[in-house]
C-alpha positions as CSV (number, residue, x, y, z in Angstrom):
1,X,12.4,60.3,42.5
2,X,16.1,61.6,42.2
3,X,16.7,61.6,37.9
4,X,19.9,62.5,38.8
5,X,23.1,60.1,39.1
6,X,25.5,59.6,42.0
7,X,28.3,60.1,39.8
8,X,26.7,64.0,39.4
9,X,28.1,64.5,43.1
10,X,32.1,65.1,40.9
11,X,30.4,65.8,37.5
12,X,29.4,69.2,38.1
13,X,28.3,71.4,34.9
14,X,32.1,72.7,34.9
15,X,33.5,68.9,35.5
16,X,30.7,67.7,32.4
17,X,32.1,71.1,30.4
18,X,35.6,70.2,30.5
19,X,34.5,66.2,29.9
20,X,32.6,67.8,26.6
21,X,36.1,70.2,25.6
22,X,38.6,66.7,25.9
23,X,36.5,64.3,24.4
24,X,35.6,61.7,27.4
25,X,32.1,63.0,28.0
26,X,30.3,59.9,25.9
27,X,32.0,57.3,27.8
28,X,30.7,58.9,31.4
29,X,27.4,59.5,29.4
30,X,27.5,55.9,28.7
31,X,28.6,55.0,32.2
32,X,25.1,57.1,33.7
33,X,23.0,55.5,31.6
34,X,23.9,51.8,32.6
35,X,25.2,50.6,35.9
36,X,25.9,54.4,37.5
37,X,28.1,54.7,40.3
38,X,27.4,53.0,43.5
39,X,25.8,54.9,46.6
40,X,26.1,51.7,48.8
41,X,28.6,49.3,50.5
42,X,28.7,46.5,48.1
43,X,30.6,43.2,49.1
44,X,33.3,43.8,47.0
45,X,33.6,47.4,48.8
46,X,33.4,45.4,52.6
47,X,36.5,43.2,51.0
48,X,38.4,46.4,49.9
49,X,37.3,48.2,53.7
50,X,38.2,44.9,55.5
51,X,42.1,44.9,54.6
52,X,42.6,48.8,54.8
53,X,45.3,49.5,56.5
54,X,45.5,53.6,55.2
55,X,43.5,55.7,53.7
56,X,43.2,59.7,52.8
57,X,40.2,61.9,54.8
58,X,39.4,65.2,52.6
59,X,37.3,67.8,54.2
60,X,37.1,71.6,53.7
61,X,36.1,74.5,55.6
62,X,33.2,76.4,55.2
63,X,35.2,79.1,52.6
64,X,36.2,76.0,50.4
65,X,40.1,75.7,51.5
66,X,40.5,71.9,51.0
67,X,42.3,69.7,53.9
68,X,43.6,66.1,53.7
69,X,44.2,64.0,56.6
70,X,45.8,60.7,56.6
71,X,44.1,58.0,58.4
72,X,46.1,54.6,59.2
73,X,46.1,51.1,61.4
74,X,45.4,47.7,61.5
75,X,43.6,45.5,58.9
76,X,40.2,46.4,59.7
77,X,40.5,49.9,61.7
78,X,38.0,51.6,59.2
79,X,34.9,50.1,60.4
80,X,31.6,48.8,58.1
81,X,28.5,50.3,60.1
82,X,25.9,49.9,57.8
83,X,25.4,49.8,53.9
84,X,26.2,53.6,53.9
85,X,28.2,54.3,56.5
86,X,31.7,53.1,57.9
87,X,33.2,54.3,61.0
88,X,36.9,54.8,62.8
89,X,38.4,56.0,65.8
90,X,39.9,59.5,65.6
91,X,42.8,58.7,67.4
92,X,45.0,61.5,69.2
93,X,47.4,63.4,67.2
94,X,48.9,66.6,66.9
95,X,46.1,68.3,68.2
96,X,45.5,70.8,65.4
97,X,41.9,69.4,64.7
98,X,41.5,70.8,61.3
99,X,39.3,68.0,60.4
100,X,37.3,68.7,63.6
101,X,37.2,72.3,62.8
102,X,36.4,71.7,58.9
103,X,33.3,69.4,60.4
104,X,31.6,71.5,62.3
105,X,31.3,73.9,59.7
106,X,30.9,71.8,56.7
107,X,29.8,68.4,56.6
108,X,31.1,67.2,53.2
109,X,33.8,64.8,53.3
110,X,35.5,62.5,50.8
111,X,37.8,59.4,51.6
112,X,40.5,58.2,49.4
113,X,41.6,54.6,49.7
114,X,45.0,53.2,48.2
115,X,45.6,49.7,47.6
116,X,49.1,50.0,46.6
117,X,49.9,45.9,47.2
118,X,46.8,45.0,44.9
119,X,46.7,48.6,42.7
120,X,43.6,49.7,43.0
121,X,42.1,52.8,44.4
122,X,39.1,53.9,45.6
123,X,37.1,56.7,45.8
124,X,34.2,57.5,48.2
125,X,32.3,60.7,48.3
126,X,30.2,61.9,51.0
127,X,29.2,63.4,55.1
128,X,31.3,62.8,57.8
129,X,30.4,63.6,61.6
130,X,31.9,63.4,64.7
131,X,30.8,61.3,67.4
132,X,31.6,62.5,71.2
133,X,30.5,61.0,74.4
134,X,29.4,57.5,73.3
135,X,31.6,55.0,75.4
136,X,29.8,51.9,73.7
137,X,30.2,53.2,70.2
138,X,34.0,54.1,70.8
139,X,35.0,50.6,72.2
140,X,33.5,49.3,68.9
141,X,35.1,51.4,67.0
142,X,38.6,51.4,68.6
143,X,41.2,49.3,66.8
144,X,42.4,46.1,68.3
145,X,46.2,46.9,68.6
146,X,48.3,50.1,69.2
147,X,48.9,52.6,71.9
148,X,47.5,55.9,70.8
149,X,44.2,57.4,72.7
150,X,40.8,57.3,70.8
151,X,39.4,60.8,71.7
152,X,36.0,60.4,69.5
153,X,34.3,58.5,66.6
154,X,33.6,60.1,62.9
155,X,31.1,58.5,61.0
156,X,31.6,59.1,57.2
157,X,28.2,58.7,55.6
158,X,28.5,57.5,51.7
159,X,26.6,59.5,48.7
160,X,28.5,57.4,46.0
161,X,32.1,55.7,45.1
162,X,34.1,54.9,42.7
163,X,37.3,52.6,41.5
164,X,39.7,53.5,39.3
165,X,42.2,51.4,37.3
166,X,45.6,50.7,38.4
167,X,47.2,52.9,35.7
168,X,50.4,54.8,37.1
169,X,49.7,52.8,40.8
170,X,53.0,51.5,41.6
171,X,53.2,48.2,43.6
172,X,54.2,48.5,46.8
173,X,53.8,45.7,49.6
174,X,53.8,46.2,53.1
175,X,57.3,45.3,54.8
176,X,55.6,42.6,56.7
177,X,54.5,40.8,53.8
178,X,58.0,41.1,52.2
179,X,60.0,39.6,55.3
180,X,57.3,37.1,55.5
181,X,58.3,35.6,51.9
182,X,61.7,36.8,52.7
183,X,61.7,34.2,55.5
184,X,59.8,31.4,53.3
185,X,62.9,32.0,50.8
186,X,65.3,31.6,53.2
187,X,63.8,28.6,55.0
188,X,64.0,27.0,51.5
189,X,67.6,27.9,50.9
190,X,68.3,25.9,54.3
191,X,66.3,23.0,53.5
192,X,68.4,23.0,50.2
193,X,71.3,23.2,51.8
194,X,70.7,20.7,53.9
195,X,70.3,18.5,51.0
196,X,73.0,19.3,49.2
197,X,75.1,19.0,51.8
198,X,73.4,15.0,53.2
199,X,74.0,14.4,49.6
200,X,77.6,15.2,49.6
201,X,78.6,13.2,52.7
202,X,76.8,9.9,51.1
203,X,79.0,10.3,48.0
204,X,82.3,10.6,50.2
């Protein structure tokens, strides 16, 4: 039986050390010995991974040098596989395939989700592989709207995750959403209007 907790896969001996130095290690002592971190997709997690619309893909090559990719489409493009494991279409790009590259030499991977509308964040550590080859599994995985090529799948395989408070998250909403209640605003303002002005010509 594994005695250690998820959470060890970012508290490392330095990462507990430095905890120890500023004063916070109790509270993530506290935090191991109760509920842990999570090492599976929990509904509120499929709630978050439903509305994505971006998130951040870490990765780093076999000599450490970190990479960070941004990943981005429609409401749903980051796929739910299993209880460990969600999915997207690597889409084509600018053909550098540092990710690709990073991959086949190290497996570790880390996603970083960003909720700016809502402020949250979310942190997921973890494998990630690529998938070549599989028709089937691409057409699943290949988002509903868009023009760009999907070349190949990466599975990102979940060790643990974690959500952080919105402290310092500033709110920003997508620019449909604000000329969607721009529009609601301004369909009031006419229907006002159009009062006002009904009312007017029944006084005259």
């Amino acid at each position: 039986m594994n005695r250690h907790p998820a959470s060890d896969i970012a508290f490392t001996p330095a990462v507990k050390a430095e905890q120890s130095r500023r004063g916070s290690r109790h509270q993530y002592e506290a935090m191991e010995r109760s509920r842990g971190w999570p090492t599976t997709i929990t509904p509120d997690l499929a709630a978050i991974v439903s509305t994505t619309r971006s998130f951040y893909l870490g990765t780093a090559s076999a000599a450490g040098q970190p990479y960070i990719q941004h990943r981005g489409g429609p409401s749903g493009f980051l796929k739910i596989v299993d209880d460990r494991t969600l999915g997207f279409a690597d889409l084509a790009g600018n053909r550098q395939y540092i990710t690709a590259g990073n991959l086949a030499e190290n497996p570790r991977a880390f996603i970083f989700i960003m909720d700016y509308a809502h402020r949250r964040r979310v942190k997921l550590w973890g494998t990630a592989r690529i998938i070549e080859g599989d028709a089937d599994l691409l057409a699943q995985m290949r988002p509903p709207s868009g023009n760009a090529k999907a070349e190949r799948v990466i599975l990102f395989t979940i060790e643990a995750w974690d959500r952080n408070c919105p402290q310092h998250i500033p709110q920003l909403v997508p620019i449909e959403a604000a000329e969607a209640a721009l529009q609601q605003l301004r369909d009031r303002i006419a229907e006002l209007e159009g009062e006002l002005k009904r009312c007017t010509e029944s006084h005259q």
